[in-house]
N, CA and C of each residue as an Amber inpcrd file, in Angstrom:
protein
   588
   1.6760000  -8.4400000   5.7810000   1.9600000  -7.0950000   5.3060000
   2.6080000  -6.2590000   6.4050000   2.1560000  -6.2060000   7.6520000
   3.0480000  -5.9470000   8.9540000   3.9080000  -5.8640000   8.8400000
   4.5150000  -7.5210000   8.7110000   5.7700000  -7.6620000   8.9540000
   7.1120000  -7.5680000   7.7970000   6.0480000  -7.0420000   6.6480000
   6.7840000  -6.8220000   5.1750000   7.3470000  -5.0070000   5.3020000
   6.3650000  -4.2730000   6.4080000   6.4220000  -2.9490000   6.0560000
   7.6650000  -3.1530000   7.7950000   7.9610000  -4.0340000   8.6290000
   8.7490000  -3.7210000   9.6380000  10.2420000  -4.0630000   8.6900000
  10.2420000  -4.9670000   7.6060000  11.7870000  -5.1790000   6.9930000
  12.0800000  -4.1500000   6.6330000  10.4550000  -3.8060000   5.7450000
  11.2810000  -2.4130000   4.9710000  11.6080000  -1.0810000   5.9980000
  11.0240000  -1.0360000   7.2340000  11.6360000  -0.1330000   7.8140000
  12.7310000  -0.8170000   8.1440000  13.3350000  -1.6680000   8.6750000
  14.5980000  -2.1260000   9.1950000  15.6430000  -2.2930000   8.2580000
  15.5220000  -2.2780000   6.8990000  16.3640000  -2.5200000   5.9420000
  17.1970000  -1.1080000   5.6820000  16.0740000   0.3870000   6.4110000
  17.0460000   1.5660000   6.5300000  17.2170000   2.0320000   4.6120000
  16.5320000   1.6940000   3.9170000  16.6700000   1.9420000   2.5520000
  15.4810000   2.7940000   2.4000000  14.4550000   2.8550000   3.0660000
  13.2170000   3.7130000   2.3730000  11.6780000   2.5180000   2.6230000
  10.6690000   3.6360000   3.1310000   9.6910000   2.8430000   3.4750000
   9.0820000   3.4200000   2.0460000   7.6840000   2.4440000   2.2190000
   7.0000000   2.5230000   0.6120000   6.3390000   3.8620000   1.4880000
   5.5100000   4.3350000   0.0940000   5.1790000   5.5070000  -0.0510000
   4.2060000   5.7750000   1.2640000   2.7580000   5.2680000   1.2410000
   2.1800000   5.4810000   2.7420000   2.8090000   4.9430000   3.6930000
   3.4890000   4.6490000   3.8720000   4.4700000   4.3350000   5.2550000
   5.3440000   5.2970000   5.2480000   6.2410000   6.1790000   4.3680000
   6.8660000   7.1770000   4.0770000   5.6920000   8.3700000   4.7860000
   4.7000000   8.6390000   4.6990000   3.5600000   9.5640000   4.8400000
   3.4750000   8.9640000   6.4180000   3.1870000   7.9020000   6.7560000
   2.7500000   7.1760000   8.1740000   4.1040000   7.9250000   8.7380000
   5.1480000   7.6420000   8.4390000   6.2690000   7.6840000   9.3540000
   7.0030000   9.1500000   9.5480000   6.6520000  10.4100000   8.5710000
   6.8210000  11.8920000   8.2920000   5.5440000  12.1600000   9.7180000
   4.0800000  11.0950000   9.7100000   3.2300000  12.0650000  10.6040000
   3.4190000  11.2670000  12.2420000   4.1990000  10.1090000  11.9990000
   5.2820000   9.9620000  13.4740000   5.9800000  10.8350000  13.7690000
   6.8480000  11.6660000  13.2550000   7.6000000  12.2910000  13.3560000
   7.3920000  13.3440000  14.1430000   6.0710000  13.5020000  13.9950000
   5.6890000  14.8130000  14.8570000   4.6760000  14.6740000  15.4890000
   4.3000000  13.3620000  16.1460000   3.5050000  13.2060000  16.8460000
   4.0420000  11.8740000  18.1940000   3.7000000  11.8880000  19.1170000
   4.3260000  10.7690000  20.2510000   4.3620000   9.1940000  19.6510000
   3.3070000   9.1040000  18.7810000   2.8890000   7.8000000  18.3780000
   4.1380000   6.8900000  17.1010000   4.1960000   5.9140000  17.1980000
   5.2130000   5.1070000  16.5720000   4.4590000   5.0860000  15.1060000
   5.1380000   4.0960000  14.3080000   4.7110000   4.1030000  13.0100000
   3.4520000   3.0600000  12.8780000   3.1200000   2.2370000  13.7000000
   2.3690000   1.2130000  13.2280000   1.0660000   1.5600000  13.9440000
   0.7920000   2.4810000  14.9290000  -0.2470000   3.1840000  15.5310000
  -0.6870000   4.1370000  14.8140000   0.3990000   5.2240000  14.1720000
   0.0390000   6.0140000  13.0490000  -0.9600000   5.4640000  11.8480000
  -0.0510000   4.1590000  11.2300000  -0.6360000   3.3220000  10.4000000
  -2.2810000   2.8680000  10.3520000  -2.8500000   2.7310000  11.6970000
  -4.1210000   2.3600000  12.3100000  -4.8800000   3.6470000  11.9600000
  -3.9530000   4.9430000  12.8280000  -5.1640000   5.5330000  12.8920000
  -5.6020000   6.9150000  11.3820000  -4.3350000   6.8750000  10.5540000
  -4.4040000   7.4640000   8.6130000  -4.9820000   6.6440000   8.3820000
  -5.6640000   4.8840000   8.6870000  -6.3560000   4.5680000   7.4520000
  -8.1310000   4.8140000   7.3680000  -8.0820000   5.0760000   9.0010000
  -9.6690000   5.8130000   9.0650000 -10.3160000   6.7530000   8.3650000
  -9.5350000   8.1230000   8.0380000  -9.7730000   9.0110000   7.5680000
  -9.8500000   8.6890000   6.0100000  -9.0970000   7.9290000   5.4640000
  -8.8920000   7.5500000   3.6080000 -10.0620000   6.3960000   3.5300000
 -10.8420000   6.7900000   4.5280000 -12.2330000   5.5180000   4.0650000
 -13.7940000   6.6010000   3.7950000 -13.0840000   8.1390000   3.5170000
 -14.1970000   9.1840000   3.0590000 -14.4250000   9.3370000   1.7050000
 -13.0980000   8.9440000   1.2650000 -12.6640000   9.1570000  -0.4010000
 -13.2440000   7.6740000  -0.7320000 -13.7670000   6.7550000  -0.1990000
 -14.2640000   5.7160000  -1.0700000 -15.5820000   5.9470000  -1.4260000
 -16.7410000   6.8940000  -0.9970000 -17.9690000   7.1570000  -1.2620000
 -17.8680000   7.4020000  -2.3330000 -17.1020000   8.0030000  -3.0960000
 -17.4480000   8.7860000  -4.4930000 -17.1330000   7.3190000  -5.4230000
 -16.4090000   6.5450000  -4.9140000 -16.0930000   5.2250000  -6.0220000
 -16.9090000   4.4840000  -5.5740000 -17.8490000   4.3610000  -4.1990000
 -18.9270000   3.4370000  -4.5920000 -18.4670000   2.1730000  -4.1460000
 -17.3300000   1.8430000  -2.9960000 -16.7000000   1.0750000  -2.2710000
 -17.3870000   0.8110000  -0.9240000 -17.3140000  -0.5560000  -0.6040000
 -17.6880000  -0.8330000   0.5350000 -16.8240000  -1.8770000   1.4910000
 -16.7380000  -1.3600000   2.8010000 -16.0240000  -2.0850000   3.6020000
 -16.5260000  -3.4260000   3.6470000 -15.5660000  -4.0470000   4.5850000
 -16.1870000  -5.3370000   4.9170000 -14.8840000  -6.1000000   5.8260000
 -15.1460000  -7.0590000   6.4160000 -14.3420000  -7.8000000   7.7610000
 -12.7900000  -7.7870000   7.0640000 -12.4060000  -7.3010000   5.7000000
 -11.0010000  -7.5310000   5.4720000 -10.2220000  -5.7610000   6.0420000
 -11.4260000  -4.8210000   5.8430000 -11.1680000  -3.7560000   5.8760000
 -10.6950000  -3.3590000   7.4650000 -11.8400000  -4.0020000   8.2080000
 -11.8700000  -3.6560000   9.4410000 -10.1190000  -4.1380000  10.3130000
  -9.8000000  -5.4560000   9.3200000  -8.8500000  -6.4050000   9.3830000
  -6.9990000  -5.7170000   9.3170000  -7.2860000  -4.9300000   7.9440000
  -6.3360000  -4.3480000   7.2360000  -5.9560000  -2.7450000   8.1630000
  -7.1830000  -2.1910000   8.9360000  -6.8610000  -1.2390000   9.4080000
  -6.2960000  -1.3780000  10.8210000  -6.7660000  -2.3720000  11.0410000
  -5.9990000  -2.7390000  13.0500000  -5.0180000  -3.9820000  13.0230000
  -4.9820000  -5.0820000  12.0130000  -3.8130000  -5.3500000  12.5120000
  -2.6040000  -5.3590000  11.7270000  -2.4200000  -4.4980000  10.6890000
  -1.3760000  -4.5940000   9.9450000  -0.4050000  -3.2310000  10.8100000
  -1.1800000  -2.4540000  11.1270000  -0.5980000  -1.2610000  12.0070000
   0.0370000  -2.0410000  13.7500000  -0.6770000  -2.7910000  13.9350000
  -0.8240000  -3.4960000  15.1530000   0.7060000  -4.5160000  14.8310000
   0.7170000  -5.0660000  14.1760000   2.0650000  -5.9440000  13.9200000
   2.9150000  -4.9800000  13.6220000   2.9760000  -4.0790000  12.9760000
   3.9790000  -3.2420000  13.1670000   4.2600000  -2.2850000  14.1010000
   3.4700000  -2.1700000  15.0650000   3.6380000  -1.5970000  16.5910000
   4.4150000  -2.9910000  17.5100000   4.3430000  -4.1050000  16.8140000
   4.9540000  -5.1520000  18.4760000   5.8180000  -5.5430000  17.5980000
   6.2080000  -5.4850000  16.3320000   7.3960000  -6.1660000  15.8620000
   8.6950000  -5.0540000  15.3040000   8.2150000  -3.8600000  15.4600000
   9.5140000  -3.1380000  15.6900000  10.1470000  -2.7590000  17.0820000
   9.9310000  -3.1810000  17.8920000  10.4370000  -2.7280000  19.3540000
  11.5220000  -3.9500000  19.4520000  11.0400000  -5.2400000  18.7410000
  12.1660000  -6.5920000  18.7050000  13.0350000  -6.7230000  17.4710000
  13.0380000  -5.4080000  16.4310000  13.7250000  -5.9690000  15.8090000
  14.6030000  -4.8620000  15.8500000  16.4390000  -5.2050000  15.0060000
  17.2360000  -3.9060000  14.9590000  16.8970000  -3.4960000  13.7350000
  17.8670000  -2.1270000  13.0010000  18.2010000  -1.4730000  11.7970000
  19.0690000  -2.7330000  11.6160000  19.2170000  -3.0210000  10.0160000
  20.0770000  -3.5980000   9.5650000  21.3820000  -3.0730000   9.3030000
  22.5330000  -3.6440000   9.1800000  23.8420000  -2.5140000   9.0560000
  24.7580000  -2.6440000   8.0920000  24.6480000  -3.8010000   7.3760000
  25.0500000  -4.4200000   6.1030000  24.7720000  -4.5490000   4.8940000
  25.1690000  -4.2460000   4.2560000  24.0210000  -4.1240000   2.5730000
  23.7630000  -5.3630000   2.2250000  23.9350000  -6.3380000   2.2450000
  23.2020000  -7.4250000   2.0380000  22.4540000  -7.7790000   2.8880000
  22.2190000  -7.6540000   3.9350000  21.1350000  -7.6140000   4.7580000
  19.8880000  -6.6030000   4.4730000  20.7360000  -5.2730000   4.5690000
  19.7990000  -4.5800000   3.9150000  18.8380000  -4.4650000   2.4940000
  19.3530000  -5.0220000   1.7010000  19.3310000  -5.4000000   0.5510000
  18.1090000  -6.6210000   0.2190000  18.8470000  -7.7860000   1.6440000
  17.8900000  -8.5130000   1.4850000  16.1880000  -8.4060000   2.6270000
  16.5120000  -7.3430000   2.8500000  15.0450000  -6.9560000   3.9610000
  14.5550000  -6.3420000   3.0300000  15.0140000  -5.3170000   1.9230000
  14.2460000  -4.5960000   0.9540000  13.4340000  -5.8650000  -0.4140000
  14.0560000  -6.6080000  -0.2570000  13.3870000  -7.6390000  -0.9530000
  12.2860000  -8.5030000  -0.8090000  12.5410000  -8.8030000   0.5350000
  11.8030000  -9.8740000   1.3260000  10.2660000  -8.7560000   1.3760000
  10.9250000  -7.8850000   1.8980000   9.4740000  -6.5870000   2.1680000
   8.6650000  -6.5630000   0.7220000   9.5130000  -5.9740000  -0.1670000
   8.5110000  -5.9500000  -1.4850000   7.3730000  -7.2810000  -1.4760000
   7.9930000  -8.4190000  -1.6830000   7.7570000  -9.4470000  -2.3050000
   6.5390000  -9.7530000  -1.1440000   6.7540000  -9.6800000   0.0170000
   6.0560000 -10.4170000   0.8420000   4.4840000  -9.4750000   1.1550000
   4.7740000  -7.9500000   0.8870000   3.5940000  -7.2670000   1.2030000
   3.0210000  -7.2380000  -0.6760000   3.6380000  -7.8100000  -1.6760000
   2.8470000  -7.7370000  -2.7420000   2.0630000  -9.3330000  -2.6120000
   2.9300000 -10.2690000  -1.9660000   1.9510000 -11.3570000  -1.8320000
   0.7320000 -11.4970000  -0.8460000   1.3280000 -10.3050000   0.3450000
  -0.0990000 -10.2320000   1.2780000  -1.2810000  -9.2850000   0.7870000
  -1.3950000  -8.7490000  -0.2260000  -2.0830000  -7.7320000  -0.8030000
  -3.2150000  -8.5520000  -1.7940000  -2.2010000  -9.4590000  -2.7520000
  -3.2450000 -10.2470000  -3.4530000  -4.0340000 -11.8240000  -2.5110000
  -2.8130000 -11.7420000  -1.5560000  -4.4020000 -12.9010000  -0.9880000
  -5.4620000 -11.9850000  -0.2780000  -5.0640000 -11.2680000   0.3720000
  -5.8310000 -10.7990000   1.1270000  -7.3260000  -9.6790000   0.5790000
  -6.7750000  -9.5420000  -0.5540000  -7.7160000  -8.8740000  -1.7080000
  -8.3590000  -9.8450000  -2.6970000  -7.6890000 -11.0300000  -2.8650000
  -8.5680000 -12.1350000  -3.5520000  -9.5780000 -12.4810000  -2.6070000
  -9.3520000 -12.8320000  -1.3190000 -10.3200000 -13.4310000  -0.0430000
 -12.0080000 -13.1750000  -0.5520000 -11.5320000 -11.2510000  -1.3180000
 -13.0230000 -10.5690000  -1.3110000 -13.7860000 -10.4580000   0.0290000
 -13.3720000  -9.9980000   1.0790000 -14.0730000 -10.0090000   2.4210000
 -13.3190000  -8.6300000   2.5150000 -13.6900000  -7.4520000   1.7070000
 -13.1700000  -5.9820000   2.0520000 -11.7330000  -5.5570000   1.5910000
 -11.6650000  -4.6180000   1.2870000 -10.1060000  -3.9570000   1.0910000
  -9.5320000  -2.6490000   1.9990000  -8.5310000  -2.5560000   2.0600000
  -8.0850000  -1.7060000   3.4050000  -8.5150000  -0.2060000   2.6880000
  -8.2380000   0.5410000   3.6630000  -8.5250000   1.6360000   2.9970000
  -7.5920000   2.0720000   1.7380000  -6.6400000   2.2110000   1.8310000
  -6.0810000   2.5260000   0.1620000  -6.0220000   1.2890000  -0.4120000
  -5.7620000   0.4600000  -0.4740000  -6.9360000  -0.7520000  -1.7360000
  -7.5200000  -0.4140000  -2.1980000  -8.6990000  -0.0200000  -1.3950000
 -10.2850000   0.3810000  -1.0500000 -10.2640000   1.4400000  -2.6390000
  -8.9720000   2.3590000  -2.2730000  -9.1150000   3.3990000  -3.2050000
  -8.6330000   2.6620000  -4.6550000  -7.2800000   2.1960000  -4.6190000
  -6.9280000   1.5600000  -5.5830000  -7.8600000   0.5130000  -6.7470000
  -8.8980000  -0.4740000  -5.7930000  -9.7380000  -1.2560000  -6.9800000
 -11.0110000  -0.5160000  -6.8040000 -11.3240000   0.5390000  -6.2030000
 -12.4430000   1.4720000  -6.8430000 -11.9660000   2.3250000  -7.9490000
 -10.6820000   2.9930000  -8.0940000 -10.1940000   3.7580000  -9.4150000
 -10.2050000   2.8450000 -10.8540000 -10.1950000   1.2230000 -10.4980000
  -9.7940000   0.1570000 -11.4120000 -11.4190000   0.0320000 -11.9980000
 -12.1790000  -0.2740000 -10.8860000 -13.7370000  -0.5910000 -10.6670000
 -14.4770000   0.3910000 -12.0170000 -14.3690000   1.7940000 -11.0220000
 -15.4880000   2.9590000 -11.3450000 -15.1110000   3.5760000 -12.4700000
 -13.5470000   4.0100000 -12.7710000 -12.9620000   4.5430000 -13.6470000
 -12.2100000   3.7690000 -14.5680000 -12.0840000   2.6600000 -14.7220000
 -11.1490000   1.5810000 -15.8610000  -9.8360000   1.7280000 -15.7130000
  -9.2080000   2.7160000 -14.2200000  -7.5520000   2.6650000 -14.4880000
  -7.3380000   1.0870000 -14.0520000  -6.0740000   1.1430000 -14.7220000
  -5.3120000  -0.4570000 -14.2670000  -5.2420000  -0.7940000 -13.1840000
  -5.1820000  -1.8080000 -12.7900000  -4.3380000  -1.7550000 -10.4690000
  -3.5330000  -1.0130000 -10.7500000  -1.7510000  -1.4410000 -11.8930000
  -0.8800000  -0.8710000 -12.0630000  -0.7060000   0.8950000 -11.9480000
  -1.7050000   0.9080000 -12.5970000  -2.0150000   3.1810000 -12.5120000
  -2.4600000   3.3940000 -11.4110000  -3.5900000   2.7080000 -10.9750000
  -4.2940000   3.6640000  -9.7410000  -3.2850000   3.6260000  -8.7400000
  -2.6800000   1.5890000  -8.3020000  -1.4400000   1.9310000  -7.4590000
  -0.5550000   3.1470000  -7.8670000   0.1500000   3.5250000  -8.6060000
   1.1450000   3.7640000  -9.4520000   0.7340000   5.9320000  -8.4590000
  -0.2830000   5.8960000  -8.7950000  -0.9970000   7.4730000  -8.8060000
  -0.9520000   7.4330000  -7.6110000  -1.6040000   6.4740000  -7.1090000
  -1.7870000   7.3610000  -5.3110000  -0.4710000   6.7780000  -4.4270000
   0.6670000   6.0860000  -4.9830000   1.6690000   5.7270000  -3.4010000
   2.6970000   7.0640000  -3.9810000   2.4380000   7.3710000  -5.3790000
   3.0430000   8.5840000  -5.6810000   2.8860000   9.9660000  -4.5940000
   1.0680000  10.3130000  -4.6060000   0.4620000  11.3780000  -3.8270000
   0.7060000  11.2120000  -2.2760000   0.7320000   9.8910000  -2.1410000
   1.2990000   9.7570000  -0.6870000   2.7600000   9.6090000  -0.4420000
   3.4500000   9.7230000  -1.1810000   5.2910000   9.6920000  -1.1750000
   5.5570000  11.7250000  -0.9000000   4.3940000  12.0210000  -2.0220000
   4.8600000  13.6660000  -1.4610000   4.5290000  14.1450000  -0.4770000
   3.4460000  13.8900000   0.3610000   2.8210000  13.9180000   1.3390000
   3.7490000  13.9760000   2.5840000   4.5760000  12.5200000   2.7160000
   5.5800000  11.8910000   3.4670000   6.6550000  12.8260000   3.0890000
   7.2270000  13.4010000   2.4460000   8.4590000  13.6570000   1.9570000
   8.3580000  15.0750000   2.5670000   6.8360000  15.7860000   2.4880000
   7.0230000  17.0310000   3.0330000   6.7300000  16.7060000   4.5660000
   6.5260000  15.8820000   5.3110000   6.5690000  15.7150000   6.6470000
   8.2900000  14.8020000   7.3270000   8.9210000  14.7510000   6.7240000
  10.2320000  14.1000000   6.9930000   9.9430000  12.9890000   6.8930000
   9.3620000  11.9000000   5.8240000   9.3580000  10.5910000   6.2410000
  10.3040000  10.2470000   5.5100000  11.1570000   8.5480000   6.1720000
  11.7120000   8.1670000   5.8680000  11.4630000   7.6280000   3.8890000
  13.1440000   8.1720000   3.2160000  12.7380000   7.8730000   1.8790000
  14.2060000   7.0210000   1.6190000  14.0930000   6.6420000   0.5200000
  15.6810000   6.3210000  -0.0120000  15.2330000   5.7130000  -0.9600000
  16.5930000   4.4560000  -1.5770000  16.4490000   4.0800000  -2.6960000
  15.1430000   2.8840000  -2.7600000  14.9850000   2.2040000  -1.3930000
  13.5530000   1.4460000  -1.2990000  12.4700000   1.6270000  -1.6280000
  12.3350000   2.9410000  -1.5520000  11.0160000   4.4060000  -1.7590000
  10.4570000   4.0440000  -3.0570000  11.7130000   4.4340000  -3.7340000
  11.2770000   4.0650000  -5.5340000  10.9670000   3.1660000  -5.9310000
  11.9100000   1.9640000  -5.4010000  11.5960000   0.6600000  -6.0310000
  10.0610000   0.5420000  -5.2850000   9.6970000   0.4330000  -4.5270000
   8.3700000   0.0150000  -4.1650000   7.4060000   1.0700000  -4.9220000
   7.5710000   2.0720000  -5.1720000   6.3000000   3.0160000  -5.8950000
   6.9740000   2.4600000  -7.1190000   7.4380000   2.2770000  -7.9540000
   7.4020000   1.8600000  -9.1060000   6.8700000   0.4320000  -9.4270000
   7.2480000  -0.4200000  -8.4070000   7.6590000  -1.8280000  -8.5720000
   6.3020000  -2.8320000  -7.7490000   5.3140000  -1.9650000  -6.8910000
   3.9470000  -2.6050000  -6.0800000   3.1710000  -2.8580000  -7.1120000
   2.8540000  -1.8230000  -7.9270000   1.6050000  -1.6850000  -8.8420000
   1.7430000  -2.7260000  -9.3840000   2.6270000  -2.8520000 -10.7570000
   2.4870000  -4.4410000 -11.0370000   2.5520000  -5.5150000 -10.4220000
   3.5010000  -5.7980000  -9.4680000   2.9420000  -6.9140000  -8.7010000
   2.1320000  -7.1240000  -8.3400000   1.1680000  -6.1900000  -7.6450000
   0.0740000  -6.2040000  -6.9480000  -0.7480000  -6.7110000  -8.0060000
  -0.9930000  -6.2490000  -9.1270000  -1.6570000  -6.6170000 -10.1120000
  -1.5970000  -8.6810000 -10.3770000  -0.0970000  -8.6420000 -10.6160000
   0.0510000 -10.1260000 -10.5520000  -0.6570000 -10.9870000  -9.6030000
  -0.5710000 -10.2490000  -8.1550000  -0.7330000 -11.2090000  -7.0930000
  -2.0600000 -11.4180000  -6.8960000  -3.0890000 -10.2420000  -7.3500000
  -4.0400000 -10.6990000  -7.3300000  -4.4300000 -11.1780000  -8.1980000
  -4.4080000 -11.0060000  -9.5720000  -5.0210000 -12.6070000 -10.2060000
  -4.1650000 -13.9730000  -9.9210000  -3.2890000 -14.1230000  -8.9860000
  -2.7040000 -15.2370000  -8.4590000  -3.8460000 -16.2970000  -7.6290000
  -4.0480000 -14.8770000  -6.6780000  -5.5600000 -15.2910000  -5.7840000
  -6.7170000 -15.2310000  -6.0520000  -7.1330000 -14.9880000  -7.3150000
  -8.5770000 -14.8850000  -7.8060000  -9.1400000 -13.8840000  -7.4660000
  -8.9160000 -12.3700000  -7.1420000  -9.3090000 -11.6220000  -7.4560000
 -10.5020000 -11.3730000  -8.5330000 -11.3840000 -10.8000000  -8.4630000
 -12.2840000 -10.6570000  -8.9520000 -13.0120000  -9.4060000 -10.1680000
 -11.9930000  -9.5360000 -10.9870000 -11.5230000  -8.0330000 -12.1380000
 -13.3000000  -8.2200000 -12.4700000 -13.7860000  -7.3710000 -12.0910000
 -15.1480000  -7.3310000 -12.9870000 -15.6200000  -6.4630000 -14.2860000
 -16.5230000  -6.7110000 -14.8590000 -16.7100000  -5.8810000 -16.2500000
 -16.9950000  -4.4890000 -15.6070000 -17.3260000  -4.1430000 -14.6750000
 -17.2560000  -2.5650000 -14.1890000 -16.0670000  -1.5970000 -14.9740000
 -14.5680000  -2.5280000 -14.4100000 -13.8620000  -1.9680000 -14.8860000
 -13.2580000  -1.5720000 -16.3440000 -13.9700000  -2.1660000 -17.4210000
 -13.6250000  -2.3200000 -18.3520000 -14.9190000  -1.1910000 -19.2110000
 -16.2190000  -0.7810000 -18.3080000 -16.7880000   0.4470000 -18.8070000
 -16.1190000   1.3050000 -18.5560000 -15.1000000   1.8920000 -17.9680000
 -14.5130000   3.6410000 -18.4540000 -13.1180000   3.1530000 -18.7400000
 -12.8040000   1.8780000 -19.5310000 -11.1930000   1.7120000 -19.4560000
 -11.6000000   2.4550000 -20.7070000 -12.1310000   3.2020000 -21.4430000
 -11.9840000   3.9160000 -23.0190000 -11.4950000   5.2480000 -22.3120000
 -12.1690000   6.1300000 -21.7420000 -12.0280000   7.1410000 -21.0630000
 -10.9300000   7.3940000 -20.3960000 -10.1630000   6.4780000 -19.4130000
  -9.4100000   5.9280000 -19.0990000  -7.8110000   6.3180000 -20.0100000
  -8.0330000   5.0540000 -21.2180000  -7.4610000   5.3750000 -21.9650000
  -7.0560000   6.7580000 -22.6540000  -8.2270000   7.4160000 -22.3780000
  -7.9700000   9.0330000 -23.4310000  -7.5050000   9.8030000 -22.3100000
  -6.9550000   9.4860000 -21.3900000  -6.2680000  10.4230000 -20.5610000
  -5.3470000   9.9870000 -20.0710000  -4.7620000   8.6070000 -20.5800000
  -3.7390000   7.8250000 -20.3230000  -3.0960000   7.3610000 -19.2640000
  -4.8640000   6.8730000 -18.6290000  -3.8300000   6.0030000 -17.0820000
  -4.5570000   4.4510000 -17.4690000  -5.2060000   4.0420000 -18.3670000
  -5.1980000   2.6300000 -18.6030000  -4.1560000   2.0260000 -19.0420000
  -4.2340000   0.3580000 -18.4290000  -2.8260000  -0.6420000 -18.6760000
  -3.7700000  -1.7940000 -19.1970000  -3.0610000  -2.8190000 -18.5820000
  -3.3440000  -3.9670000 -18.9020000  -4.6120000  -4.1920000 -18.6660000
């Protein structure tokens, strides 16, 4: 996932939405994007009490070294300068941080902090992966957008285009959809953020 969120910065098209937010609160602080990354996911592990989420060795995992690979692997890599290059870093990025999301969330050994948030909204409240992703890389795209983070046409495709995958990838890896989520998918439904 590191090295999915260093293409998409290098591809120069738009980082996904909390990296858009990570990289607006670089902007105004000494720290690079992948140190930023480390130290926003501490604070988004307050909002999991109310869903009833608990860490565990993936969490601890997801918060130091996905920030951590993206602190030593952007200093070696360039901006891309070609649209097919670019083009193809915006691809490689999607694909590769929706496949590190569902193994690393199938494992079941913790979810990072916005995971954390994402399959507790799925969990506690019956939204889809697809919605809860869908809702919060949204809240964190405005977030980013009012701090200067990098946006473009990458921006969208990844807030539109994670949620379902993510969804895919984890029942790829066995993810573990439990009947939790399927007590408030009615409720859910009557306010129209249930999916699949």
């Amino acid at each position: 996932m590191g090295a999915a969120v260093t293409a998409l910065k290098r591809s120069q098209l738009g980082l996904g939405p909390w990296d858009v937010l990570n990289d607006g609160i670089a902007r105004h602080s000494p720290l690079d994007l992948g140190l930023i990354g480390i130290l926003s996911g501490l604070p988004i592990l307050v909002f999991w009490w109310p869903l009833r989420q608990r860490p565990g060795v993936g969490t601890v995992a997801n918060v130091l070294l996905i920030g951590f690979v993206v602190h030593r692997l952007l200093p070696h890599t360039s901006p891309a300068t070609d649209w097919p290059t670019r083009t193809g870093l915006l691809i490689l990025g999607l694909v590769t941080f929706a496949l590190g999301q569902g193994l690393y969330l199938g494992a079941g050994l913790g979810a990072g902090p916005r995971d954390g948030l994402m399959t507790g909204l799925n969990a506690r409240l019956g939204w889809s992966i697809r919605a809860a992703r869908t809702f919060l890389e949204s809240t964190a795209l405005v977030g980013g957008a009012l701090l200067g983070g990098s946006i473009g046409v990458g921006t969208i495709v990844f807030a539109l285009g994670i949620g379902p995958m993510v969804q895919v990838t984890m029942r790829w890896f066995g993810y573990p959809f439990d009947s939790q989520a399927l007590v408030g998918h009615r409720a859910a439904e009557a306010i129209g953020l249930a999916g699949d």
